[in-house]
C-alpha positions as CSV (number, residue, x, y, z in Angstrom):
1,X,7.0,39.1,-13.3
2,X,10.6,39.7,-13.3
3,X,13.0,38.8,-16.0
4,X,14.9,36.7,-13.2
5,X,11.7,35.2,-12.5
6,X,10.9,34.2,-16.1
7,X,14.1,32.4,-16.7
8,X,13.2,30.3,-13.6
9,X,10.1,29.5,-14.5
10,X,11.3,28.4,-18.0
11,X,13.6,26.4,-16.8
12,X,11.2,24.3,-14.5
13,X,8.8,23.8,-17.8
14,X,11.8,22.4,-19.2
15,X,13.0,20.2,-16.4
16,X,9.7,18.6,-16.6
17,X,9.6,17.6,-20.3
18,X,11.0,14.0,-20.9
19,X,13.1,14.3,-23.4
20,X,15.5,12.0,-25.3
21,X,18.7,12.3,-22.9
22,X,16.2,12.6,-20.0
23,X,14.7,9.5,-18.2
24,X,11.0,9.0,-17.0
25,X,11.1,10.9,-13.5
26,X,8.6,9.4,-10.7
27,X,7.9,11.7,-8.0
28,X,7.1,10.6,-4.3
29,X,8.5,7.7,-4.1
30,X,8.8,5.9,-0.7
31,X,10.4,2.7,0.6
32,X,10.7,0.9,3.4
33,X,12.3,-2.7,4.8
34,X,12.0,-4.5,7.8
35,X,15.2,-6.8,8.4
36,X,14.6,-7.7,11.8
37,X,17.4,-6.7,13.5
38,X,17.7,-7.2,17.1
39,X,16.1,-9.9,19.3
40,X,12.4,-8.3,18.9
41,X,10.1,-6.8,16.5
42,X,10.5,-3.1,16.2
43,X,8.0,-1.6,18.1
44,X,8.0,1.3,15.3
45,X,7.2,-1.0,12.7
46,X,4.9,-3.6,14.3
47,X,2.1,-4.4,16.8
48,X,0.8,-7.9,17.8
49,X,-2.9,-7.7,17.7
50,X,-3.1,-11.6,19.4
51,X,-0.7,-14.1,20.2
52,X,-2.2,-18.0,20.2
53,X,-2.3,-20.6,22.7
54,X,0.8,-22.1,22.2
55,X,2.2,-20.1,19.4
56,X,5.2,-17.8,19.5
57,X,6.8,-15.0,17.9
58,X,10.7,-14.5,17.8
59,X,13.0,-12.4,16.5
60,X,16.7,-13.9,16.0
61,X,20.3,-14.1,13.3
62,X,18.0,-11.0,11.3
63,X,14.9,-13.4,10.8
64,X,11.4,-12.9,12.8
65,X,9.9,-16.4,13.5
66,X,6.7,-17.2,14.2
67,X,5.7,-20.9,15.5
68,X,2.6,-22.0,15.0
69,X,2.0,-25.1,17.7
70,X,-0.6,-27.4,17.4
71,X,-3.0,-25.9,19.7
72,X,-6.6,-25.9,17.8
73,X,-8.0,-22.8,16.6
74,X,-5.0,-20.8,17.7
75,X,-4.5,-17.9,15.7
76,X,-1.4,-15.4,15.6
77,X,-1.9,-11.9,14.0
78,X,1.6,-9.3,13.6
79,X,0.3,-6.0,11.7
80,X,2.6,-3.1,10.4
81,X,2.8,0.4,12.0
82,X,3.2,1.4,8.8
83,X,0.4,3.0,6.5
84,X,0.5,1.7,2.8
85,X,-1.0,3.5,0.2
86,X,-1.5,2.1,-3.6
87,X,-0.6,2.0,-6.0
88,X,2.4,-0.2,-4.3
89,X,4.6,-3.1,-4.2
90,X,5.6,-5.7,-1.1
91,X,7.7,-7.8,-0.8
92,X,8.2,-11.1,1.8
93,X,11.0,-13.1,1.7
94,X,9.9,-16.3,4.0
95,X,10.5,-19.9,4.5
96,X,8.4,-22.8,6.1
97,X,10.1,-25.3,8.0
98,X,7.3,-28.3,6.4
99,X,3.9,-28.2,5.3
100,X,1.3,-30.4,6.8
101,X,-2.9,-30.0,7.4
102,X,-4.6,-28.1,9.8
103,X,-1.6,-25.2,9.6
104,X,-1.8,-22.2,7.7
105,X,0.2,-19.1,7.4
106,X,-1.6,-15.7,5.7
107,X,0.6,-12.8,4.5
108,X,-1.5,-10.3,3.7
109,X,-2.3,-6.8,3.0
110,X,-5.5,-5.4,4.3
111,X,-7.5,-2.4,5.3
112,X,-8.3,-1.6,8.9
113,X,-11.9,-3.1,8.6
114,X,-10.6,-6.6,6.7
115,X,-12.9,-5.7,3.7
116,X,-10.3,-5.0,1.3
117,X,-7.3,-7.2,1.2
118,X,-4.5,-9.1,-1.1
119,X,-3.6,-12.5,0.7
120,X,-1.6,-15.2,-0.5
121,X,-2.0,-18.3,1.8
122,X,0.4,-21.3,3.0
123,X,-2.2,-24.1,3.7
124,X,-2.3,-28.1,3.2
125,X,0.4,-30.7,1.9
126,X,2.5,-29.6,-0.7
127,X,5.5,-27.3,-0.8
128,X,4.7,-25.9,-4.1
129,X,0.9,-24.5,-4.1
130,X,-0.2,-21.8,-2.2
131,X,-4.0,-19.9,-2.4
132,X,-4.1,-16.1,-3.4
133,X,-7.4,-14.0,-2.8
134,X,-8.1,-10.2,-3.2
135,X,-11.2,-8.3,-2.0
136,X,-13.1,-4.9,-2.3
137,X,-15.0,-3.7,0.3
138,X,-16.1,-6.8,1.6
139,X,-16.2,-8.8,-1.7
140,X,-14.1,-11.2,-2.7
141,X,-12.9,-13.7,-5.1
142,X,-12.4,-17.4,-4.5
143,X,-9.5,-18.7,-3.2
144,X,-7.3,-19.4,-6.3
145,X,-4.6,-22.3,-6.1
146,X,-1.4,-20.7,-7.8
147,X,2.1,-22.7,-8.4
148,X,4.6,-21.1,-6.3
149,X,8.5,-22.0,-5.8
150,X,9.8,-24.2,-2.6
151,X,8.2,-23.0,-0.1
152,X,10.5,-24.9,2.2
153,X,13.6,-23.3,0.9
154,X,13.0,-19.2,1.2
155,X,11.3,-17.7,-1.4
156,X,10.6,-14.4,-2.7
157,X,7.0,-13.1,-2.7
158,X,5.5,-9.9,-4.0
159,X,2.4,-8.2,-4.5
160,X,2.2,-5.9,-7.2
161,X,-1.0,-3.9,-6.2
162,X,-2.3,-0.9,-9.2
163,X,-5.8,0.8,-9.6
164,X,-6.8,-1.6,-12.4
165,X,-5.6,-4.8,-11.2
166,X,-3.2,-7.1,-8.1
167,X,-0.6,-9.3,-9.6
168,X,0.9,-12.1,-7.1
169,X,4.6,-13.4,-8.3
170,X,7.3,-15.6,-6.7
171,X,10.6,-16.8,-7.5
172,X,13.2,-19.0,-5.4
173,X,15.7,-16.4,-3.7
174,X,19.3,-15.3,-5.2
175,X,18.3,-17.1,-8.6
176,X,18.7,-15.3,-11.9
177,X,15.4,-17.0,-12.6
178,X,12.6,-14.6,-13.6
179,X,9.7,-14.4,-11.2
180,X,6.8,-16.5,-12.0
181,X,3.1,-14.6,-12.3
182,X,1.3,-16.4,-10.3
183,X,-1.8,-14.8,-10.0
184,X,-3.5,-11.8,-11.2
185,X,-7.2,-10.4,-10.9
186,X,-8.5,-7.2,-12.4
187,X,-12.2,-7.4,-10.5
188,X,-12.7,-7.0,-6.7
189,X,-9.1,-5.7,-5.7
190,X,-8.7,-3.6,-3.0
191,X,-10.1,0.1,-3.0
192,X,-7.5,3.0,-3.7
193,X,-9.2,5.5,-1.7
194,X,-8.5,3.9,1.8
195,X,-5.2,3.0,3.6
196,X,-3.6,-0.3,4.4
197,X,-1.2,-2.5,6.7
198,X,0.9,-5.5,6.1
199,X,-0.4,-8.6,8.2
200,X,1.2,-12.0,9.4
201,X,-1.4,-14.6,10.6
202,X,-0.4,-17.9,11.7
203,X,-3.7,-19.9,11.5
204,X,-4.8,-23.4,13.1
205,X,-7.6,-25.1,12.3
206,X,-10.8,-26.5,15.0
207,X,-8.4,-30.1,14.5
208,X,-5.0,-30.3,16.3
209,X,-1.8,-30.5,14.1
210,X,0.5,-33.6,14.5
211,X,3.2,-30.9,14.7
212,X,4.6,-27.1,15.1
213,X,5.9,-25.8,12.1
214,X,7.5,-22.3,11.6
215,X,7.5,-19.5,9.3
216,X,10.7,-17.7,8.3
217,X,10.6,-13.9,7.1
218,X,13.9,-12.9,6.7
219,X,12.5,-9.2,5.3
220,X,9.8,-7.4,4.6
221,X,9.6,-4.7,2.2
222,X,7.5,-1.7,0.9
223,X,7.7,0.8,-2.1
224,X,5.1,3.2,-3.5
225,X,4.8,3.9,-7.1
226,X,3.3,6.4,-8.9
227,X,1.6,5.3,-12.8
228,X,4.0,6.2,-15.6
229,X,3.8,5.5,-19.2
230,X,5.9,2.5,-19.7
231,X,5.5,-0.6,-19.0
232,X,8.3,-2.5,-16.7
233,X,6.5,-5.6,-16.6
234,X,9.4,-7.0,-19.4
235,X,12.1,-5.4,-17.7
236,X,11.4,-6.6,-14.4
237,X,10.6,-10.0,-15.3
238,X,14.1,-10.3,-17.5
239,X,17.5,-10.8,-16.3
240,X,18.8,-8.6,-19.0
241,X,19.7,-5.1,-17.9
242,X,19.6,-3.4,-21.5
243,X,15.7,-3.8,-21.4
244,X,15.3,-1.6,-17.6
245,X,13.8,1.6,-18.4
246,X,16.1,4.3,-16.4
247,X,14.2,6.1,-13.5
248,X,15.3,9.2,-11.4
249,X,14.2,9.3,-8.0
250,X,13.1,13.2,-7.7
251,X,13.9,14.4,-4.2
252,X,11.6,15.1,-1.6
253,X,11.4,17.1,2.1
254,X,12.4,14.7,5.1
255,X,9.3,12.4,5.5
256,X,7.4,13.0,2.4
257,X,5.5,10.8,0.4
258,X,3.6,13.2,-1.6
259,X,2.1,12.5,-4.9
260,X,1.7,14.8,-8.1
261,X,-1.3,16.1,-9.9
262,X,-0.7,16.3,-13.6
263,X,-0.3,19.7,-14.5
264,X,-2.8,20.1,-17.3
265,X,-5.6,21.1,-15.7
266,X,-4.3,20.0,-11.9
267,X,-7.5,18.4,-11.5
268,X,-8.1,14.6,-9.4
269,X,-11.0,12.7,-7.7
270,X,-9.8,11.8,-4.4
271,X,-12.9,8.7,-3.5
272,X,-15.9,8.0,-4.7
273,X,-16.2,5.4,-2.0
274,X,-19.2,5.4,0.2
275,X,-18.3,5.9,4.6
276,X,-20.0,4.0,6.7
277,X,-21.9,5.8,10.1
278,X,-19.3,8.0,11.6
279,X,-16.6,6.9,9.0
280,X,-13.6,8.7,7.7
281,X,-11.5,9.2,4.9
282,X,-7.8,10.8,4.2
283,X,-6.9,11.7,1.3
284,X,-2.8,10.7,0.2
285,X,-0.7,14.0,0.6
286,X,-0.7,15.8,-2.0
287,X,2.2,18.3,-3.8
288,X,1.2,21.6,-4.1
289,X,4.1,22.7,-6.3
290,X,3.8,25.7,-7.9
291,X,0.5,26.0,-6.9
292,X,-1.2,28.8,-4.9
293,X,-5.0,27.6,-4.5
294,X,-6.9,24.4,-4.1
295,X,-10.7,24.1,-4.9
296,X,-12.7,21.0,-3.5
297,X,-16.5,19.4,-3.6
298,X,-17.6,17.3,-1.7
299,X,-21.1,15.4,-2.7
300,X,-22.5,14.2,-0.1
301,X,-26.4,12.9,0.6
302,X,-25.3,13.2,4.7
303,X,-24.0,16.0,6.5
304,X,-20.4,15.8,8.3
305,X,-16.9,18.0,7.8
306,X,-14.3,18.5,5.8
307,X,-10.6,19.0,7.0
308,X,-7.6,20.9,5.4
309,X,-4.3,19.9,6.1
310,X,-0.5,21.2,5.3
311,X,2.7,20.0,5.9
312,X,6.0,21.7,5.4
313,X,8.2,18.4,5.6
314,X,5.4,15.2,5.0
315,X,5.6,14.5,8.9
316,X,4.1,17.1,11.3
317,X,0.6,18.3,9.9
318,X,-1.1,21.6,10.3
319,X,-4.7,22.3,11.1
320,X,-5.9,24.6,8.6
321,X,-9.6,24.6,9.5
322,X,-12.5,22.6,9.0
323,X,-15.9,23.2,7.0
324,X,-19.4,21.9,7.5
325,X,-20.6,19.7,4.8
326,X,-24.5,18.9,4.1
327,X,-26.7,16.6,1.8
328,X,-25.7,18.2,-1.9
329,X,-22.5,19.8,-3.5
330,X,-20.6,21.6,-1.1
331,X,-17.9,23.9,-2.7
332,X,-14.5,25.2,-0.6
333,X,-11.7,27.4,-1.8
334,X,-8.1,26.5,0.4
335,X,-4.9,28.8,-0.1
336,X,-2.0,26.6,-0.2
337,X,1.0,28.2,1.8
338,X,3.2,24.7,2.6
339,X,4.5,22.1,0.4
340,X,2.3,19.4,1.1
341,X,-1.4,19.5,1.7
342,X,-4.4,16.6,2.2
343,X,-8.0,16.5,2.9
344,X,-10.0,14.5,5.8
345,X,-14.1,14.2,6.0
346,X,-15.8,12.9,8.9
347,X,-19.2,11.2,8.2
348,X,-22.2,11.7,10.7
349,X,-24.1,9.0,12.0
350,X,-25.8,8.0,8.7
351,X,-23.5,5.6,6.0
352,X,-23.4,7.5,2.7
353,X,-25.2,6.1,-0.3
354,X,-23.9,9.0,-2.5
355,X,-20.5,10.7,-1.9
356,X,-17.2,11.8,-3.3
357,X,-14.9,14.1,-3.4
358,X,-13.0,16.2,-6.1
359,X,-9.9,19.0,-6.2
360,X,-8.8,21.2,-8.7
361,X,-6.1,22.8,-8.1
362,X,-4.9,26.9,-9.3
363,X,-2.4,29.1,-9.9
């Protein structure tokens, strides 16, 4: 190696070292908000999987309004475009215009098969309880009641969604009071491995309500985080500034949402979550930083293949071959030539009772 090239890899060692006039860097971060602009819902952002007899959805003065009528056993379902992967946090900002029985309203974040979800319900009487519920791969807990602020005036809900555990808070909008943990469960949250979708439901029940009432969402947001060792918990939940821990946004290509594997060792598990008969999994893109080769096993007890992917900007994705997997350890070797790169297997016929896959990646 060159002495030129010795400097600059010197210097990136040092650039990644916190140090005491350097703040925490989180790498990959990605946002995004829905305003609803316009006079309908973006078609890049949403999709209405059913409308209800008598229910409606509008979109007017930057708010998206759904009605609920008081049809029986209507039911109104608005899902993101959007892929959401955790660890992440949403946001709702909403409003109901009264609460009374046999109306709900579910926001919620769930999987494509409804077995793993956050939800945080709007049923019954009184403006001030909601229900929150989380489940893993088809187990749940029991609906909790939680304290929440007016529902009636607008309100700010979030989910706070990590590997170890879901946290539900609220808080009446522009207040400078601190937002109220409302519920929080470290036991069947949703699975890491798979990816998810924001979801609006407006639910009636078998017996006709005396009235329509409407829900109000005048945003809805997303951000992905990556784990870093601090805890914000006491900075976000204080209206003091001097307590924030100072964060630098490292910037990425156009589109990308990559995360980083620690450099000692560059080694991750990607899922250990069994696929169902034909089932498959994609793994979150990945950096491949300084990085020239990527190892990966795949233990499987039934056969089915393995996909490589690149990317050179996070958005358009490269076929970079596939490998046949069978019952056992099945070790690949990848080279890495973009800046991005992810894995996809597709299951057989048979669910897995045994699988995971593992990377490690080389210089």
């Amino acid at each position: 190696m060159s002495g030129f090239d010795d400097v600059n890899v010197l210097r990136k060692i040092l650039n990644i070292i916190p140090g005491i006039n350097k703040p925490v860097t989180i790498q990959g971060l990605t946002k995004w908000r829905d305003d609803f602009s316009g006079n309908s819902l973006s078609s890049d952002n949403w999709e209405i999987l059913s409308t209800g007899s008598g229910q409606s959805i509008q979109v007017s003065n930057s708010e998206l309004r759904v009605s609920s009528g008081i049809t029986a056993n209507a039911q109104t379902i608005i899902r993101s475009k959007k892929v959401i992967t955790l660890p992440s946090r949403i946001f709702f900002i909403y409003s109901l215009t009264q609460r009374i029985v046999n109306q709900g309203f579910h926001l919620e974040l769930v999987d494509s098969s409804g077995n793993n979800f956050v939800k945080f319900s709007l049923g019954g009487t009184s403006a001030t309880l909601a229900t929150g519920e989380s489940a893993n791969n088809g187990f749940s807990t029991s609906p909790l009641s939680i304290t929440i602020a007016n529902s009636i005036n607008y309100s700010l809900l979030e989910f706070d969604i990590g590997i170890e555990d879901v946290k539900i808070t609220t808080k009446a909008v522009d207040s400078v009071s601190t937002r109220t943990l409302a519920y929080i469960r470290n036991r069947k949250i949703p699975d890491p491995s798979v990816n998810y979708f924001i979801q609006i439901r407006a639910v009636n029940s078998s017996v006709a309500a005396a009235s329509n009432t409407d829900l109000f969402l005048d945003s809805v947001s997303y951000q992905s985080y990556q784990q870093i060792n601090a805890d914000l918990n006491t900075s976000r939940s204080s209206t003091s500034i001097v307590e924030s821990v100072p964060v630098i946004i490292t910037q990425q290509s156009a589109g990308s949402s990559a995360v980083s594997i620690a450099d000692g060792g560059g080694f991750a598990t990607l899922s250990t979550s069994n696929l169902l008969a034909n089932g498959i999994f994609t793994s979150v893109a990945t950096l491949s930083t300084s990085r020239n080769s990527v190892g990966v096993t795949v233990r499987t007890d039934q056969p089915g293949t393995l996909f490589f992917e690149q990317t050179p900007d996070g958005i358009t994705w490269l076929d970079y071959g596939s490998k046949a997997c069978v019952s056992g350890a099945n070790t690949f070797q990848f080279t890495l030539d973009l800046s991005q790169f992810r894995f996809r297997y597709a299951n057989g016929s048979n669910a897995t009772t045994n699988f995971a896959i593992y990377i490690k990646t080389r210089t």
